[in-house]
C-alpha positions in Angstrom: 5.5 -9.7 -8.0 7.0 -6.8 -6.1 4.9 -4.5 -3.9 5.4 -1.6 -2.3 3.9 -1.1 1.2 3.2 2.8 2.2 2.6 3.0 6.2 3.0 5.3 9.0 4.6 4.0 11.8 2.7 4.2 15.3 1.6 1.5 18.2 -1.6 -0.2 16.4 -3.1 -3.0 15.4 -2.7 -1.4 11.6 1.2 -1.3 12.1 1.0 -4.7 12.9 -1.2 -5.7 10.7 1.5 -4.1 8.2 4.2 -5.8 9.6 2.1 -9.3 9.6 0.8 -8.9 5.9 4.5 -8.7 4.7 5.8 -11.6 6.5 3.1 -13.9 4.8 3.4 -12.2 1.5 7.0 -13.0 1.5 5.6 -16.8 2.0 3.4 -16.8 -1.3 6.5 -15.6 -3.5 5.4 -12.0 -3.0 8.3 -9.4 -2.9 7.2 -6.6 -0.4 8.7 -3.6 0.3 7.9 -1.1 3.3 8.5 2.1 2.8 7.5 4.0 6.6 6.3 7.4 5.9 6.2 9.0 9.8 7.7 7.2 12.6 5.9 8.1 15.9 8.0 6.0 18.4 12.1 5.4 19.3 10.4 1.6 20.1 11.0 1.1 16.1 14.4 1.1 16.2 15.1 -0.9 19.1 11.8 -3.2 19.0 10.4 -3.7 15.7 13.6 -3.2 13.5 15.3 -6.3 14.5 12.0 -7.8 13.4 11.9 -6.7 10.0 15.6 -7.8 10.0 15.1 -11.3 11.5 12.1 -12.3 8.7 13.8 -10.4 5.9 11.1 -7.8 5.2 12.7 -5.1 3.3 11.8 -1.9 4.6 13.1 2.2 3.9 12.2 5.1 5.8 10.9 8.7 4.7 12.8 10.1 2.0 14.8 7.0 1.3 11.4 5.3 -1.0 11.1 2.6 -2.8 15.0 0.6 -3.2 14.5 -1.4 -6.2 16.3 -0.6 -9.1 13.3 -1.2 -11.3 9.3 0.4 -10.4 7.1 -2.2 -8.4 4.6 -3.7 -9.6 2.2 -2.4 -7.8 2.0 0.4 -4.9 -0.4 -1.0 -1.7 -1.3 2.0 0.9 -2.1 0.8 4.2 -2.3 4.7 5.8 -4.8 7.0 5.2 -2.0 10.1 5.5 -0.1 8.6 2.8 -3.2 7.7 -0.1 -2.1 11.0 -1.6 1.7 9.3 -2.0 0.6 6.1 -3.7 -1.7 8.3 -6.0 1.4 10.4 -7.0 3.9 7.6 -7.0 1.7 5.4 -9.2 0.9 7.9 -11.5 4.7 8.6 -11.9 5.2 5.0 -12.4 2.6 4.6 -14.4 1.5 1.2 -12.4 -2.2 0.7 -10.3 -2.4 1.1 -6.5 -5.0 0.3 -4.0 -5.5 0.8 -0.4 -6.8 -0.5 2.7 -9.7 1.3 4.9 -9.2 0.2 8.6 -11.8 2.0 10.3 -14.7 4.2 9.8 -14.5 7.7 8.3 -13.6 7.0 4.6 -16.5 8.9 3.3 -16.0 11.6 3.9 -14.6 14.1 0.9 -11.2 14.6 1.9 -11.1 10.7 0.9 -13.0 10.8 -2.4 -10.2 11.5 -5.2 -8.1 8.8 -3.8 -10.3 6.2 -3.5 -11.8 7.1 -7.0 -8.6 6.3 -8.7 -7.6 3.4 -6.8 -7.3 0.1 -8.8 -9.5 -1.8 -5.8 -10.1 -1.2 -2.2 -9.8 -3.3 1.2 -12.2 -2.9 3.6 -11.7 -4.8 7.1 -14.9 -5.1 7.6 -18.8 -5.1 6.5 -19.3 -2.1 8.2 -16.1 -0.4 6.7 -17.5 -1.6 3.6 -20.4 -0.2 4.2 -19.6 2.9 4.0 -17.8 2.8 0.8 -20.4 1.1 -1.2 -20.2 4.0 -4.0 -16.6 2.2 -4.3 -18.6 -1.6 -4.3 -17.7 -2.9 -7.4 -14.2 -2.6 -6.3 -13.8 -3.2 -2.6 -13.0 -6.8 -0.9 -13.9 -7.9 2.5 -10.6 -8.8 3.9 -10.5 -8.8 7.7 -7.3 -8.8 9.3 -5.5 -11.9 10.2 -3.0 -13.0 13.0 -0.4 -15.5 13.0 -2.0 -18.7 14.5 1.1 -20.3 14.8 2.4 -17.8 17.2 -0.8 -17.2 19.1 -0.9 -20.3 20.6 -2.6 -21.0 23.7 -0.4 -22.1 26.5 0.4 -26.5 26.3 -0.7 -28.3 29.5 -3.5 -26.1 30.6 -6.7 -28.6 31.3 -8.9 -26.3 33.4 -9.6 -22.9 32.7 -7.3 -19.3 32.6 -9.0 -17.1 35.0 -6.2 -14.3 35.2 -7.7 -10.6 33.5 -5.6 -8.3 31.7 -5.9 -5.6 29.6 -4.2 -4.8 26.6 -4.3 -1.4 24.4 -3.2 1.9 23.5 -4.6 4.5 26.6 -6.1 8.0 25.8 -8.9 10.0 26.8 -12.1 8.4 24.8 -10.8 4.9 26.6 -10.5 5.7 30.2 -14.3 5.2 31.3 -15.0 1.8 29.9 -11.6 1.2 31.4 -12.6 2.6 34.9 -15.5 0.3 34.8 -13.0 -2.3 34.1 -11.0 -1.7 36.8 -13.9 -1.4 39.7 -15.6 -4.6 38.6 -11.4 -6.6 38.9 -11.9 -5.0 42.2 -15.0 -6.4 43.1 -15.0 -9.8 41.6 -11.0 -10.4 41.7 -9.5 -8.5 44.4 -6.0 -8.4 42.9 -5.1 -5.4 41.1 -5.7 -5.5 37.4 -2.8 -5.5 35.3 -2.7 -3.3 32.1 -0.1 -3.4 29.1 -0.6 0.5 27.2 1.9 2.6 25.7 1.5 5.1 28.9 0.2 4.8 32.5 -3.1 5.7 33.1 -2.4 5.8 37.2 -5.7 4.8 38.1 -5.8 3.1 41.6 -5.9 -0.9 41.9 -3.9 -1.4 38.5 -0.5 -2.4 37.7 0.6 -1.0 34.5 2.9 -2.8 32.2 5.1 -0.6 29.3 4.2 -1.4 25.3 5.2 -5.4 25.0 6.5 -5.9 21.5 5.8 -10.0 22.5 1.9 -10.3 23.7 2.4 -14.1 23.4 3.6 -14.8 27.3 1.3 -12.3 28.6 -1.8 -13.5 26.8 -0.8 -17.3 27.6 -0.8 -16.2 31.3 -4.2 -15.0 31.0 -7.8 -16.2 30.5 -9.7 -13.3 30.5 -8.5 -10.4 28.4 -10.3 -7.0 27.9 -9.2 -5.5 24.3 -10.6 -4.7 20.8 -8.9 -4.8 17.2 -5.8 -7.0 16.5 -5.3 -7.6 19.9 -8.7 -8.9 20.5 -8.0 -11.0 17.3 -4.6 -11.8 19.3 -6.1 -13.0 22.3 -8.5 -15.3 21.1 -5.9 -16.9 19.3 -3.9 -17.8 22.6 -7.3 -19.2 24.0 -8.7 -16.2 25.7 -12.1 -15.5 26.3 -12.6 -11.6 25.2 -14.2 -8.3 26.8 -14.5 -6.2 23.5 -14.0 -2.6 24.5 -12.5 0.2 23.2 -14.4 3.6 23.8 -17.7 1.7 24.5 -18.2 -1.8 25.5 -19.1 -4.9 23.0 -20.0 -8.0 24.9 -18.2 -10.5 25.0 -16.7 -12.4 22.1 -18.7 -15.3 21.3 -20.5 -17.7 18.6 -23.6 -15.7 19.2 -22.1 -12.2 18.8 -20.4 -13.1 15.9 -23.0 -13.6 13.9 -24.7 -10.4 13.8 -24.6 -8.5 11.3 -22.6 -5.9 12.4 -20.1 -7.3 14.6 -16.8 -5.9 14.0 -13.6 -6.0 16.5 -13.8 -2.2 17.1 -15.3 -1.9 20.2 -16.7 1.0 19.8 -20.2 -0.5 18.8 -21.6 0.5 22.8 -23.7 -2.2 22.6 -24.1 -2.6 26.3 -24.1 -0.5 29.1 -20.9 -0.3 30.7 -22.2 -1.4 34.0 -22.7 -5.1 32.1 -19.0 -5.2 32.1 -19.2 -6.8 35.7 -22.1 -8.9 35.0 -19.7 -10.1 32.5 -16.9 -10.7 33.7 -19.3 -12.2 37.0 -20.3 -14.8 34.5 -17.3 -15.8 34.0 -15.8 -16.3 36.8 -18.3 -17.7 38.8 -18.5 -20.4 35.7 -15.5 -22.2 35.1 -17.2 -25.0 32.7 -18.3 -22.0 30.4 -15.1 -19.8 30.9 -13.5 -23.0 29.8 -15.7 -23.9 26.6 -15.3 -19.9 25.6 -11.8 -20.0 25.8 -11.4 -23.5 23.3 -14.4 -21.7 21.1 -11.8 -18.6 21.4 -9.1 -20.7 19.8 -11.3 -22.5 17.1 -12.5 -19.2 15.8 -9.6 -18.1 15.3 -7.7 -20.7 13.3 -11.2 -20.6 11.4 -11.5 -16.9 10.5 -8.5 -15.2 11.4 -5.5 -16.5 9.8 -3.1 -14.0 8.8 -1.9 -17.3 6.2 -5.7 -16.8 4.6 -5.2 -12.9 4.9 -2.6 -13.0 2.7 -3.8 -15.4 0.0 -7.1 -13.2 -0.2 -4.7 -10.1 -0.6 -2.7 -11.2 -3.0 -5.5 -12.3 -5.1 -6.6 -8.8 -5.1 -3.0 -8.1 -6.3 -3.6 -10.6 -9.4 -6.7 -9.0 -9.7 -5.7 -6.0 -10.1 -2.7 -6.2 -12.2 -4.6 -8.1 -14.7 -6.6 -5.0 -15.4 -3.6 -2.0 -15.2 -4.8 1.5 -15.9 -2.6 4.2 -15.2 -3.8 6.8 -12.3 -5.3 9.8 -13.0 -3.3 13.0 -12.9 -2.8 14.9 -9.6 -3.7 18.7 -9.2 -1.4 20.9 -9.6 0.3 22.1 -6.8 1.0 18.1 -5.5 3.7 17.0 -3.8 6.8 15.7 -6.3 8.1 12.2 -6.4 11.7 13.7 -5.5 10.1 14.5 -1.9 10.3 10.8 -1.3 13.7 10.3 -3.0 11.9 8.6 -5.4 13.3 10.0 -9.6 
């Protein structure tokens, strides 16, 4: 089965996610190709290139498309910005495409023609799913998985991590949960809290560590790590217990909050008060017995539910799925962009 991948290229969780999905494709005798619409950093050439080199994951750029000889199979669109690509290419083609939702917002009308003619749907989520439940008799529940081979917590470690750090792209919407942050590591820890972002925030009492490619020694170090999204997923993988925050603040990750109904790794919930960050993150450290059960909980969970091996399975099944049922996509307006705009005759 060959698959062609359509993603925009920027520091996420979804670009990883990307990236992730294609190495354990490749694993279940899938054939994936990515073909990278916009590329928003220089860190893809120097970072995340030798990746995609080093586990074989065929990849193109822009106008260079799709480098088979022969049509995939199927077209997979991972970014909203490019649905209106895998419509065109897979009309063209005459093959069925579908497309992942990894947030909120696909609702809304600028979304309605693609999502109407897609062969099935992803959501990440419940909530995602949620909202697309005029699209229910074709969307699947597939969170998003991490390697939990990699994601290993550290070997030799008998009592618990009590090291913070947070982990996650920086802008506006993020910096008051993440003042909070800061004055409670102030308070309870003393040491300056360390912060891995794509840019420096420069607020007093932090350290701040450039865009890691490699989380794995950094969340290994830790014990305590304040995140949402893949990194979240990341963390509790390496044995971490979890502050989920974002632009609000979740709680922390645990077998309770889990269970509700609409837990979800955004962090953008708000379902405390960000002035329960420090009661938090109090609890924790002034606990090491708990701190230490989260943190195995952390890993068990993970291996559990968040398998980016299981991920993958469920995806492709969606794949069979799909291509067991072909129907060739509706016609786009006129006036839509040409195959030839993506190299693609």
């Amino acid at each position: 089965m060959k698959v062609l991948l359509l993603s925009d290229f920027f520091l996420s969780g979804q670009t990883t996610h990307v990236l992730e999905l294609a190495k354990q494709l490749q694993k279940l005798n899938v054939k994936p190709h990515i073909a990278f619409g916009t590329i928003h950093t220089k860190l893809f050439w120097s970072d995340y290139v030798p990746f995609l080199r080093r586990h074989q994951i065929s990849f193109s750029h822009g106008a260079t498309g799709w480098s088979g000889t022969a049509a995939p199979d199927l077209i997979h669109a991972q970014s909203s910005t490019l649905f209106h690509q895998a419509q065109m290419l897979a009309h063209r083609w005459n093959i069925p495409y579908l497309v992942t939702c990894h947030g909120l917002g696909f609702n809304q009308a600028r979304f309605r023609r693609y999502l109407a003619a897609a062969s099935a749907i992803i959501a990440i989520g419940p909530r995602v799913a949620a909202e697309l439940s005029e699209y229910g008799h074709k969307t699947h529940i597939i969170p998003n998985g991490v390697d939990t081979e990699v994601f290993t917590p550290p070997q030799g470690q008998k009592g618990p991590r009590r090291a913070l750090l947070y982990v996650g792209r920086v802008e506006k919407k993020r910096l008051e949960p993440l003042r909070y942050l800061v004055e409670a590591n102030a308070l309870l820890v003393g040491a300056p809290l360390k912060i891995i972002s794509n840019w420096n925030p420069q607020i007093p009492g932090t350290i701040h560590i450039p865009w890691r490619v490699n989380l794995v020694p950094h969340l290994q170090q830790a014990g305590i790590v304040a995140a949402c999204g893949r990194t979240a997923r990341e963390a509790l993988s390496c044995g971490n217990a979890v502050l989920l925050m974002q632009q609000a603040y979740d709680g922390i990750i645990s077998p309770r909050l889990v269970k509700l109904e609409d837990f979800d790794f955004s962090g953008n919930v708000g379902r405390f008060e960000l002035a329960d960050l420090k009661y938090d993150l109090h609890g924790l450290l002034q606990r090491p017995h708990r701190l230490k059960k989260l943190q195995k909980w952390s890993r068990s969970y993970a291996v559990t539910h968040l398998s980016s091996e299981e991920m993958a399975m469920k995806t492709a099944a969606v794949y069979e799925l799909v291509l067991k049922s072909p129907k060739k996509t509706p016609p786009l307006r006129w006036g839509s962009l040409q195959p030839s705009a993506w190299g693609i005759t």
